[in-house]
N, C-alpha and C positions, 0 to 999 in steps of 0.2 A: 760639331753641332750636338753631338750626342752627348757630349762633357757638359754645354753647356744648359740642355733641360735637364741632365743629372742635376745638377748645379740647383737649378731651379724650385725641383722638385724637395729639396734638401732645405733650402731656403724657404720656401712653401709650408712644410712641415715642421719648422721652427717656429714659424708664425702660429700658426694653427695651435701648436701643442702649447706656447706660451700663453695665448691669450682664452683658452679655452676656460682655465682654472679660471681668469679674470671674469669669466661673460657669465660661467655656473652661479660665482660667487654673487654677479650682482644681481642674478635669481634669484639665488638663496635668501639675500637680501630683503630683496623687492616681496618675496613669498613673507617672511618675516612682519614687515611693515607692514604688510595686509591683514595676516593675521591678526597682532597686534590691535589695529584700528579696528578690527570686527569684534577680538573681544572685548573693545572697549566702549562700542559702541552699539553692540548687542545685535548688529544687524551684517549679514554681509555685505561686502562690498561687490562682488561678482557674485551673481546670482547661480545656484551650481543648474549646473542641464538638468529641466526636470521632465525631460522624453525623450526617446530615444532618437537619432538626428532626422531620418526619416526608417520609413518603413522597409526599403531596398537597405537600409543596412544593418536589418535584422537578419545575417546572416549566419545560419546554422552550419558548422565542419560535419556533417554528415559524414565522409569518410573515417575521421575520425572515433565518432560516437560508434560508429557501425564495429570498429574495430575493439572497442572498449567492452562493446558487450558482448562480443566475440571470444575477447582475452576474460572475462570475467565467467564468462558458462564453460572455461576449463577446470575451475575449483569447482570439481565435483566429483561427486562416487558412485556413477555412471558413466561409462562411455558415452560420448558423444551418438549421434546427436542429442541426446539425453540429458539432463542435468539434474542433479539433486544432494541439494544443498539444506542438511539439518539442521538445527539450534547447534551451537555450541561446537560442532565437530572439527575438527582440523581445518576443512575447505570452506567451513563461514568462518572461522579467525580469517582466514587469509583473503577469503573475498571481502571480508570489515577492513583488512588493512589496506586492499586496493582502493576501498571507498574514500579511507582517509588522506591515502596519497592523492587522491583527485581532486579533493578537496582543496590542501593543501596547495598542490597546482596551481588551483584558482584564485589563489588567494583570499580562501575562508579561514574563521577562527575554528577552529575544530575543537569540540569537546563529546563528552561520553557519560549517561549516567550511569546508573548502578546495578542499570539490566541491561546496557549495550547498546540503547538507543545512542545513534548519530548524527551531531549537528555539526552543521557548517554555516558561519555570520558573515555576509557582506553586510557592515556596521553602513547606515545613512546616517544622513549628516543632521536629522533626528533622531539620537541612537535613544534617548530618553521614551517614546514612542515604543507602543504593541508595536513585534514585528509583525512579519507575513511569512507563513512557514509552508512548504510545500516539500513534495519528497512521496516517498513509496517502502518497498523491501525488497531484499535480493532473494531473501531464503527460497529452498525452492522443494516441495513435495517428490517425494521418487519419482524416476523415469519422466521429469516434465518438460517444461522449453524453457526457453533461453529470454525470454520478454516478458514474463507476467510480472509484475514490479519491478524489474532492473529498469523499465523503459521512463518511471516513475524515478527513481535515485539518479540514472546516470543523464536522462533526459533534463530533469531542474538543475544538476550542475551545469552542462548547456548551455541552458536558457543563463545561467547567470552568467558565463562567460560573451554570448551574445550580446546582452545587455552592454554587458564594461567593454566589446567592442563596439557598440554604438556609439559609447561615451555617455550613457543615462549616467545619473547619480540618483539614489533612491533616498528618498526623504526616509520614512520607514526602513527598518533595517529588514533584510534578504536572508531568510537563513531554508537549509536544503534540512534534510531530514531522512535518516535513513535509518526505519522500525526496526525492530527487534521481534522475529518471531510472527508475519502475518499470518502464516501455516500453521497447522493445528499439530504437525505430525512427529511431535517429540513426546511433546507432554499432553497430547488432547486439546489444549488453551490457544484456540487462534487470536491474534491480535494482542498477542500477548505484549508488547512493546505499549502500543495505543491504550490498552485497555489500563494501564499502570498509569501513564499519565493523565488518564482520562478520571482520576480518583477510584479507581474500585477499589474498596477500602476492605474488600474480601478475599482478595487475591493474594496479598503479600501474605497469611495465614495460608491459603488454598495450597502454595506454593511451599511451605514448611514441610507439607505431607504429600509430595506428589513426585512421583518416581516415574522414568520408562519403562520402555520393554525388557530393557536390561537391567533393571533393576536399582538404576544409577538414580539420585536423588537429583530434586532441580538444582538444588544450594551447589551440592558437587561439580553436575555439569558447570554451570555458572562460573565456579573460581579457576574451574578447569581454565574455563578462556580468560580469564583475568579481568573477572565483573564479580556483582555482587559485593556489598562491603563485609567487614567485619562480624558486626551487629548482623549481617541479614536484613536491614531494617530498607525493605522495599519501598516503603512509603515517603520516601523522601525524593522518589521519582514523579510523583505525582504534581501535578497542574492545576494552579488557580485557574479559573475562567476568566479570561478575557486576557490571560498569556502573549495571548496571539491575538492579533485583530482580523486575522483569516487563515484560513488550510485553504491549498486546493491541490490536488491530486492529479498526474500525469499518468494513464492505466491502457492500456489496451483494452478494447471494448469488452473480450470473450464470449463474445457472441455472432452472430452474423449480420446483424440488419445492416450496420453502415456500408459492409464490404455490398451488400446486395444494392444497397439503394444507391451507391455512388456517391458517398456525401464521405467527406472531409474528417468532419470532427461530431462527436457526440457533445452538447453540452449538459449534464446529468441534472435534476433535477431533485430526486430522491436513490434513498440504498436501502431498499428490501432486508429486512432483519429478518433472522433464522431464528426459530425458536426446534430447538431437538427434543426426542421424545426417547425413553427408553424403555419397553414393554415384553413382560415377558409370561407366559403359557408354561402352565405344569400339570400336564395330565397322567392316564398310568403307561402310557409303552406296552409294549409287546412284540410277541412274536408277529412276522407282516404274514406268514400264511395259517397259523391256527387262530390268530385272533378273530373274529365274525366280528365281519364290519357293524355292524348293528351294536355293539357291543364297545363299542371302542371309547376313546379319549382321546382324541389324537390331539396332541399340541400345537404339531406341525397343518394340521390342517384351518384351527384355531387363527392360527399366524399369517397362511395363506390370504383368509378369510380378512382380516384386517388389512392386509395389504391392499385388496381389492376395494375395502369401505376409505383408505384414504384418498385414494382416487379418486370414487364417489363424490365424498365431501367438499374438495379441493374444484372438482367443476361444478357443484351446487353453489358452489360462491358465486359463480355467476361473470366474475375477474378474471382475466385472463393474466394480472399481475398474482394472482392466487396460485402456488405451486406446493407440489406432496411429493419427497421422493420416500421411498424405501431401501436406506442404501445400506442396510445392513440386517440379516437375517439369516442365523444359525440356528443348526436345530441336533438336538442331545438323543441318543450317540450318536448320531453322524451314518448306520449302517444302513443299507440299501434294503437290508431285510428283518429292520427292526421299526416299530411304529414310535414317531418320534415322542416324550414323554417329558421334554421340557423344549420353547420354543422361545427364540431373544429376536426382539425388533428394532432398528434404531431408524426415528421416521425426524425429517428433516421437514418442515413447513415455512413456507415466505412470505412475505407479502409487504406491499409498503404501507397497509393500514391496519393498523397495530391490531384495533377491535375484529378485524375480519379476519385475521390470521389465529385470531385469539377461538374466534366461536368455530372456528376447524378445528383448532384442538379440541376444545370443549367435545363435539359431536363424534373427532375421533375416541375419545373416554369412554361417552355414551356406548359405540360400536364396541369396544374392546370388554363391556360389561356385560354387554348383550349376548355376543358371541361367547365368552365365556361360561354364559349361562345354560344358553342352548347346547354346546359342544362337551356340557360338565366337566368344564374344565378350569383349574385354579387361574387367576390374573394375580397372580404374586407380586407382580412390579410394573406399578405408571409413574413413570418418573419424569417430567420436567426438567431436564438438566439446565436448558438454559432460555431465557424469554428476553430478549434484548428487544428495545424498541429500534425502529426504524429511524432514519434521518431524513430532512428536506434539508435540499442545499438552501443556503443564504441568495436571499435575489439579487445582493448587489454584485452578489460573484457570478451570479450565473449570466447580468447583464453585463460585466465586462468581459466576462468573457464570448458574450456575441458577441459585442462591438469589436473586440479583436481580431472574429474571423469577418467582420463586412470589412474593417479596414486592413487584411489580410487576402480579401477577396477568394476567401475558403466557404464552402458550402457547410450546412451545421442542421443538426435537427437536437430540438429537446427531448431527451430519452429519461428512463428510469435505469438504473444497476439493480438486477434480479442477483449479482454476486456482492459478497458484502468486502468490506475494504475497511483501511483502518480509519478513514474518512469518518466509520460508523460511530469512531468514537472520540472522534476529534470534533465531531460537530457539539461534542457537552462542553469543548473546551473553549471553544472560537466560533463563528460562523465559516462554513464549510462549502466546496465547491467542489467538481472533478469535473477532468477533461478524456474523450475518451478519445481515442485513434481505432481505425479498422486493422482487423486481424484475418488471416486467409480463412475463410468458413467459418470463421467465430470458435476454431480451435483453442484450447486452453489446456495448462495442465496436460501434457502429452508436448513427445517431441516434434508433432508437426507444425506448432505453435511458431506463427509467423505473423512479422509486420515488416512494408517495407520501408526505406529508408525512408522516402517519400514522404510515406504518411507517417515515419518519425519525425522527421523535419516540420513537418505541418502543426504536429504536436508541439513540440518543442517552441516554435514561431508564435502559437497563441498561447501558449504559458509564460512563457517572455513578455510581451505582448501585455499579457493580464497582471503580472507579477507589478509590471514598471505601473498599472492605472492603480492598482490596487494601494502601492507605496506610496503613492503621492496623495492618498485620500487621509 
């Protein structure tokens, strides 16, 4: 008996193996023909899947993703929990080449330009068509977490794997996008990747003369990781408008409201643009116990005094999207018992309307002349470093991506971003959207910087979700 389903099974498998070749072939074939009569006919014959099959099989690997970004906050130079991830240093080459093996994974076309931006193409079967770009950054500031834009890069590859398991075909082509530089903390230039492609036609010069703390040039860093070309000629990173026929951004919130109020997904509306301020006090010093107050100059006191009128100005606005910090203030020499005799400010202001952000600066100038006057003390330096406008998302993004979360059946509320993203500067390029997820206390930037898988999944689900309405338009 047992010789003879040997027998069978041997017999079976002759069959099988002979005529496999045969059944491929008359695929191949039959693929062939098809082909053929669609380009000769300009139309297809099988119309490709233009949604995803239902909704239930938008299913996200969440174990998976969870461990991705696990494995990816070990390229760093911090101990865990910690992560911190430079421009250019050893552990962003290696966490860029983890990007590009994922990519690859998924079967994207990978390419790179000249400053290290990362794309990935699932080509639709309109590849002539704007694509739809979405994406985030890994890099990561000292000592911070493991999700402030990794949730944004490794989350949109996700979402396109989700997709090509649905079986969607995107008419629009699908490409992922992984910035260069959203941190400011190599070279001072946040959004450095976005801001390049975004035309700043000042930067690729900015960047000829701009060194670290080490004294290491950009150009240097740069070739060090194997970017930058020859020439240096930055400007061929740069983006016509209408590149893209949409950006939309996967981000953890960084703030608290979603996690408080219970809701799902943030859909963003606008991104508050910072504009920085540099301000500095030069008065005489002295000794702190023979000097007679009455008699003084104090610098440091000047500076205090300004700090308190940004405050001031910031809730005369009357906006509770109006924000002043003072995140940076030194004072010369530094001793406990000498009267300070030069005093440095660096004041950050927000807001998502441009003019109201603007007549705060203004009124901060006014205070900083004022005080200077009455305090007899030199204002050496108002400097303006940087006045970027604000962005409003595009409505057709923001409406699919509600439609996403009702046919998701996720709770959703319209919000602003008081943090700015490279969204800020992708909307000069494309019309622009983001998505936000809840984060534990709206921690950010610090290692207690948490999202759970959950409300990754949920992210991920209506970026998918938005990606497939977005490619069919």
């Amino acid at each position: 008996m047992a010789l003879r389903f040997s027998i069978f099974l041997f017999i079976f498998s002759l069959l099988f193996t002979c005529n496999f070749p045969a059944i491929s072939a008359q695929r191949d074939d039959e693929d062939m023909t098809i082909k053929t009569m669609e380009e000769f006919s300009g139309y297809p014959i099988h119309e490709p899947n233009n949604y995803p099959n239902s909704l239930s099989s938008l299913s996200v690997n969440s174990v998976t993703l969870q461990i991705q970004i696990d494995e990816l906050a070990t390229f760093s130079d911090s101990p865990a929990p910690s992560v911190t991830r430079i421009l250019y240093s050893e552990k962003d080459v290696i966490a860029r080449r983890y990007i590009k093996d994922l990519m690859e994974l998924s079967g994207l076309s990978v390419r790179e330009d000249a400053i290290g931006n990362i794309f990935g193409r699932w080509n639709g079967y309109e590849p002539e068509l704007a694509p739809i770009l979405t994406g985030s950054h890994v890099d990561a500031i000292p000592y911070s977490g493991k999700y402030d834009g990794v949730v944004g890069v490794l989350g949109a590859i996700e979402a396109i794997n989700v997709l090509k398991r649905s079986g969607f075909k995107p008419k629009r082509s699908l490409e992922v996008i992984m910035f260069t530089s959203e941190e400011p903390t190599r070279f001072g230039i946040s959004c450095l990747g976005s801001r390049l492609l975004a035309g700043s036609v000042q930067l690729p010069e900015l960047l000829k003369k701009t060194v670290d703390s080490q004294n290491i040039s950009f150009s240097d860093a740069a070739k060090s990781a194997g970017y930058a070309n020859a020439k240096g000629d930055l400007s061929e990173v740069f983006l016509k408008k209408g590149s893209y026929s949409a950006f939309i951004e996967l981000h953890i919130e960084q703030g608290p409201i979603l996690e408080k109020e219970g809701t799902s997904i943030g859909v963003v509306t606008a991104i508050a643009a910072p504009a920085s301020i540099k301000v500095t006090f030069e008065g005489n010093g002295g000794h702190a116990g023979a000097a007679l107050m009455p008699e003084r100059n104090d610098a440091g006191l000047a500076a205090a005094e300004l700090a308190l009128a940004v405050e001031k100005h910031v809730l005369d606005s009357g906006s509770i999207d109006t924000v002043g910090t003072v995140g940076i203030l030194t004072l010369h020499p530094g001793a406990i018992n000498s009267i300070p005799s030069m005093a440095h400010l660096e004041i950050d202001t927000r807001d998502i309307d441009e003019s109201r952000r603007n007549l705060v600066i203004e009124k901060i100038h006014q205070s900083a002349l004022a005080i200077a006057k009455k305090r007899q003390v030199i204002l050496s330096e108002f400097e303006i470093m940087n006045q970027d406008p604000p962005a409003l998302s595009d409505e057709s993004i923001t409406k699919a991506t509600e439609l996403s979360c009702q046919e998701l059946n996720l709770t959703h509320k319209k919000m602003i971003s008081r943090a700015y993203h490279d969204s800020l500067f992708m909307a000069r390029v494309s019309p622009m959207g983001m998505i936000f997820i809840p984060c534990y206390k709206g921690y950010s930037h610090k290692p207690e910087e948490f999202s759970s898988v959950e409300d990754i999944a949920n992210g991920v689900k209506v970026l998918a979700l938005t990606l497939s309405k977005l490619s069919l338009s």
